[in-house]
N, C-alpha and C positions, 0 to 999 in steps of 0.2 A: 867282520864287515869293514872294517877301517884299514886294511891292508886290499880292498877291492875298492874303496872308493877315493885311495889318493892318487892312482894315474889319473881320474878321469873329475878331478876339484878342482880343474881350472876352467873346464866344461862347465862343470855344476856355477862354479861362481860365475861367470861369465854367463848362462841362462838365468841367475840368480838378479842379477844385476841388469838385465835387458828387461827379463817382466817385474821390476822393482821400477822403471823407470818406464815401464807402459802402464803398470797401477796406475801410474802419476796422471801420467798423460791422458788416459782413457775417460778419469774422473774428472780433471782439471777442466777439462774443452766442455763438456755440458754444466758445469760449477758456476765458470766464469760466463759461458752463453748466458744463461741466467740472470746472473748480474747485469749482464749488459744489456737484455731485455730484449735476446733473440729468441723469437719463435720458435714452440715447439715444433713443427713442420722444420725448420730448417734444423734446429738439433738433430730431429731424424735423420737428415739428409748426411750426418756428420757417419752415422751408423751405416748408411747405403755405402756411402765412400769407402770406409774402411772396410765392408765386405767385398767390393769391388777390387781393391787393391791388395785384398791378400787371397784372394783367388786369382787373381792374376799372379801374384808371386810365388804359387805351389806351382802353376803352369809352367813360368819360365826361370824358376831359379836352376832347376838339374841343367840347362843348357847356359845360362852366368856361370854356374860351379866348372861346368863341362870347359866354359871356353877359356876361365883365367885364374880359377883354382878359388879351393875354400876358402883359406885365409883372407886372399884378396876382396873376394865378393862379400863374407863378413865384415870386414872393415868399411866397404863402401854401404852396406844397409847399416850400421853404426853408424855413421855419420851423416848418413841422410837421413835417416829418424831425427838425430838431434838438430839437423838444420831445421826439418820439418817441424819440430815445435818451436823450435824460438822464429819461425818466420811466423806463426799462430801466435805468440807472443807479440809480435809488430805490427800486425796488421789484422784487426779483433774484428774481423767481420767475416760473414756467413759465405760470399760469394768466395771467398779465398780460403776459409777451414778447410770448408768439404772434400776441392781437390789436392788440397793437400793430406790430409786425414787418408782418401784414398793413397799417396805416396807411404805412407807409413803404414798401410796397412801393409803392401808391397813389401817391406823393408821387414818389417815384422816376421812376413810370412818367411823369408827366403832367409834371415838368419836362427828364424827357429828351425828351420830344413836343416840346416849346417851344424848347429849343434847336438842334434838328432840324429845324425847321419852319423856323427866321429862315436857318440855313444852305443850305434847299433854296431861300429866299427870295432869297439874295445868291449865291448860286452859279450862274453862266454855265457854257453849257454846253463850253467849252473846259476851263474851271476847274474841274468838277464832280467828275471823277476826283481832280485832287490834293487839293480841298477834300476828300472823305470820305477821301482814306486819311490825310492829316493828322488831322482829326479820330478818326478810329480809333485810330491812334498813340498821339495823345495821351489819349485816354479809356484804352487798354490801360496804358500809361505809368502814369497817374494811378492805377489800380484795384490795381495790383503796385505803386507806391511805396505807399499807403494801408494793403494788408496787410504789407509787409513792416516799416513803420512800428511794429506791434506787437510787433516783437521790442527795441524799443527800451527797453522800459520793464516797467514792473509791469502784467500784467493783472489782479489780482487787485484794484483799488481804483477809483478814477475820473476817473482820467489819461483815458486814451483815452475813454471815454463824452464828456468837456467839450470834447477835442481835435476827437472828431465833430460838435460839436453846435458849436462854434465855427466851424468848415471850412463845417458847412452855411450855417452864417448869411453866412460871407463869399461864398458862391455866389451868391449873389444879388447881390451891389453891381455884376458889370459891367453886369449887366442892368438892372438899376437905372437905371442912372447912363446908360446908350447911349443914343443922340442917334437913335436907326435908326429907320426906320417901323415899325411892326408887319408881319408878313408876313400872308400869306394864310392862313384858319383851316386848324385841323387836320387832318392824314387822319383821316379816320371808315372804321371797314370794319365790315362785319356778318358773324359767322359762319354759314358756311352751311356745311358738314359733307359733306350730299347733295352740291352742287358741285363739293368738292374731291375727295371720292371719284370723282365720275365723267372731273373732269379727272387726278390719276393715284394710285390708291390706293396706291402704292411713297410719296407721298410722305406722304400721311395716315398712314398706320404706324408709317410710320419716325421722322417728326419728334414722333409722340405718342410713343414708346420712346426718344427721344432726350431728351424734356423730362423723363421718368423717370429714365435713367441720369445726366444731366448733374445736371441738377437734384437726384439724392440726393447726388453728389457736391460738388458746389457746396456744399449746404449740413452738409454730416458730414466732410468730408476734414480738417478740423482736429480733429473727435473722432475720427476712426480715427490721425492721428499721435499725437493725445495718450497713448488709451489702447493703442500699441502702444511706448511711453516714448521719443518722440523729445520734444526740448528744445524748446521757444517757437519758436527761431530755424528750425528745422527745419521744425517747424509750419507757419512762415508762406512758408517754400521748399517745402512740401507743397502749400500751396494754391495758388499762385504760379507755378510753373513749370508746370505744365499748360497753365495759358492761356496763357502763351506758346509752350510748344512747339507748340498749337495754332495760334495765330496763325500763326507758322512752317511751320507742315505746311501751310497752304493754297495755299504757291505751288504746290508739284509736284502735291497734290492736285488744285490748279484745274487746274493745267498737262495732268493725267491726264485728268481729264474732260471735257476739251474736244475730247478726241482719242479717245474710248472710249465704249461704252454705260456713262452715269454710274451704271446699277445696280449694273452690276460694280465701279465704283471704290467704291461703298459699302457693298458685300460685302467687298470687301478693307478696306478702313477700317475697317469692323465687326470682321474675322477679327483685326486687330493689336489693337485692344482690347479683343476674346474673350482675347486670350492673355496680356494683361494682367491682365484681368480672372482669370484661372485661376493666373496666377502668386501675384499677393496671398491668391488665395483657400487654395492646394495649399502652397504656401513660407513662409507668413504671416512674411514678412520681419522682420525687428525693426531690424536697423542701418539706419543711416542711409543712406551712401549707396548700397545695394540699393532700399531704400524711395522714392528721390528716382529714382536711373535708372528704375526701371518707372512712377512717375506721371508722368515726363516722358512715356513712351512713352504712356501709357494719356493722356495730353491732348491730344499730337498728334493721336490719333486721333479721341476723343470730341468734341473742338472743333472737328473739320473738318468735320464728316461734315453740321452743318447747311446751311452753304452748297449742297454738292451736291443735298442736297435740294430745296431753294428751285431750284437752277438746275433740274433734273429737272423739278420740275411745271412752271416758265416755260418748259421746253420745251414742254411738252403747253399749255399756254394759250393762248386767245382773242388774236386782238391787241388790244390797248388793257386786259389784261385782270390783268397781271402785276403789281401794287401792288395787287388786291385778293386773289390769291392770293397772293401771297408776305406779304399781311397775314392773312388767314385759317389760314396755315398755322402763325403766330407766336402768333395763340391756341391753336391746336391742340397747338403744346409748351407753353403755358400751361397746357394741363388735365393734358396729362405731367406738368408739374411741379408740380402741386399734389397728384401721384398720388407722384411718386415718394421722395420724403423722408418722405411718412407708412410708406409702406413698407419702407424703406432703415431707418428709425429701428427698427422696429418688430424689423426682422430680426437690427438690430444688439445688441438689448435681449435673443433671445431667442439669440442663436449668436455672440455679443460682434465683435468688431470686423471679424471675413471677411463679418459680414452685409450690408455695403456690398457688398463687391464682389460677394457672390452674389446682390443684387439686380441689379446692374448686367451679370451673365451671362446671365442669365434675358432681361433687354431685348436684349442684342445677339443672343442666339440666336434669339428667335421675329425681329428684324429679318432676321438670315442667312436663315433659314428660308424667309419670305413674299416675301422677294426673288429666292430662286431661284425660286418659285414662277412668280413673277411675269415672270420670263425666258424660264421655258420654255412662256408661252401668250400673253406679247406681246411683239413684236418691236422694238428699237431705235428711238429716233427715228433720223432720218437725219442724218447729220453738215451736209448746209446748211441743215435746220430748227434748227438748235441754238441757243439765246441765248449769251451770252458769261457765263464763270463770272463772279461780282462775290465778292472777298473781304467778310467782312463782320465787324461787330464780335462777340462773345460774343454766342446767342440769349439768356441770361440779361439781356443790358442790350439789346438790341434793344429798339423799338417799330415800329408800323408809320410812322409818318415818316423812320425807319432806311430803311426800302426805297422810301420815295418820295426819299428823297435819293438814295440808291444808285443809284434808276433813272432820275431827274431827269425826272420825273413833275410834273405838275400835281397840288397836294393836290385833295382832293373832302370834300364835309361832307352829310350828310342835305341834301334841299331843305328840311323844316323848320326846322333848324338855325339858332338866333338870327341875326343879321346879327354880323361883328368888330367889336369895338370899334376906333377908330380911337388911335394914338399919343397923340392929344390928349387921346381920355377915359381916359387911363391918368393922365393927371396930373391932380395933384390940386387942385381948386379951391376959392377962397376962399369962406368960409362966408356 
């Protein structure tokens, strides 16, 4: 394994090093809202931005990559991330996070595309499986030591803002610095809405109520610890442990779905986060570790539930067809989540801190609901049409070169699409 994973360790550290330095970032801006006694409604708003901006950077990075090459456009989302937090560092208020928050989401998306793209580049297809779940690993790794990193210090001043904004700048040196070719330009996909509805509407639904539920949580789960008085360190085991209990839940759950009608497995997946969901809501927990057992459970669940999705409509797809719906379907929790934290915020502002979770009940029930529906008027795929479940990393840091990796896929770009620049015009030439 360590003779296939040292061409591609300057990738790994450099992805390593980007979501160590978005943990930061991601926890820090609702930490310090907090402190400063910004409204939940506008912390939400911080959630709609960065959905906003990183759907828009899956759309237009293959055409940045197309027009001045990977390196280059790498380096420039590096260092707009890090301007973008320490200008959040400067200026601590609501009307200027947001739009910037949406810039880095932007910046996020298009240099996770880039190091996605060199890995689907250098990855054989013997190697492909250990190359992504290494990489997952380590991106999970990296995103949980990043948040938990803020329980180390002061949030209240500008520690963490220079820690993120320095992280981000060091992300860029291995890419920098690699000797590698450029890979092939970026996956481009187009959303088409109509297409996916009629390839399997369980997963159109489902994956827009899951970019709702995930995505208010993602971005509030550190203002619902705070304002229900758990400590920093708490805080950041609040936000923390979800994703990996999810990670964690996807073996048996792949395991279940591969062997079941995957609608049922995502009704029961659904049903344990409903009851998550009712417990924070009915119990409103306050100690610690009550509040830490149920968000473990409630992340198992919520974090699982996208993969079977993705696998579900790949059961119903076209051959050759599966890396544009499982990219279609990544914007589609894209507009979830730029749905759900404005609402999740808004809820939280007007019914204090159960408003999260009674957003998050609302999406799992009309999911429960439309999927029974959905059972009792179409029937199973058959178990030897089935694709193979692919564990995958958080849809929250997904892009679509996430699932052309995963399914070791041929990237695709518009036939318009500038030509790559080559290795060569990445470097810089004498004047």
């Amino acid at each position: 394994m360590v003779r296939q994973l040292i061409p591609i360790s300057a990738l790994l550290l450099g992805s390593a090093l980007l979501l160590f330095a978005g943990g930061i970032h991601g926890l820090i801006l609702p930490v310090r809202g907090s402190l400063e006694g910004f409204s939940a409604g506008a912390l939400g708003l911080l959630g709609t931005g960065w959905a906003i901006g990183y759907v828009a950077g899956c759309l237009i990075s293959p055409r940045l990559v197309g027009a001045v090459g990977h390196i280059r456009t790498f380096g420039a989302m590096c260092a707009l991330a890090a301007v973008a937090i320490l200008l959040q560092a400067l200026i601590v208020h609501p009307a200027a996070w947001v739009p910037v928050r949406a810039i880095s989401g932007f910046c996020f998306a298009g240099a996770a595309m880039i190091v996605e793209s060199w890995l689907n580049e250098r990855a054989q297809p013997a190697t492909r499986g250990t190359i992504f779940g290494v990489y997952s690993m380590v991106n999970l790794s990296a995103v949980t030591a990043g948040q938990m990193a803020i329980s180390l210090g002061d949030a209240s001043g500008f520690l963490f803002f220079a820690i993120g904004a320095m992280v981000y700048c060091l992300a860029l040196i291995p890419t920098a610095l690699s000797t590698s070719a450029s890979p092939a330009p970026l996956t481009s996909v187009r959303l088409d809405i109509p297409a996916l509805w009629r390839n399997s509407p369980v997963a159109v639904v489902a994956v827009f109520l899951v970019g709702i539920s995930n995505a208010s949580f993602g971005t509030l789960a550190a203002v619902y610890a705070d304002r229900v008085g758990l400590t920093l360190t708490a805080v950041a085991l609040f936000a923390s442990i979800p994703v990996l209990a999810g990670a964690l839940a996807q073996v048996p759950i792949g395991f279940a779905s591969d062997r079941m009608d995957r609608r049922k497995v995502l009704i029961g997946t659904a049903v344990v986060a409903l009851s998550a969901d009712l417990a924070f809501v009915l119990l409103m927990p306050e100690g610690r570790m009550l509040n830490l057992a149920l968000v473990g459970l409630f992340g198992a669940a919520i974090f699982a539930m996208y993969p079977v999705i993705v696998a579900h409509a790949n059961d119903h797809a076209a051959p050759g067809t599966a890396i544009q719906v499982s990219g279609g379907l990544l914007m589609v929790y894209g507009l979830g989540s730029i749905v759900g934290p404005l609402v999740a915020g808004l809820a939280m502002a007007e019914l204090g801190p159960r408003g999260l979770f009674m957003t998050t009940v609302l999406a799992h029930v009309v999911m429960i609901s439309f999927t029974l529906w959905r059972i009792s008027v179409k029937a199973a795929v058959p178990e030897a049409d089935k694709t193979a479940f692919r564990m995958t990393v958080s849809a929250r840091a997904a892009t679509p070169e996430t699932a052309a990796l995963a399914a070791g896929a041929k990237t695709t770009v518009p036939e318009d699409a500038p030509a790559p620049r080559t290795e060569e015009a990445d470097r810089p030439r004498p004047e």
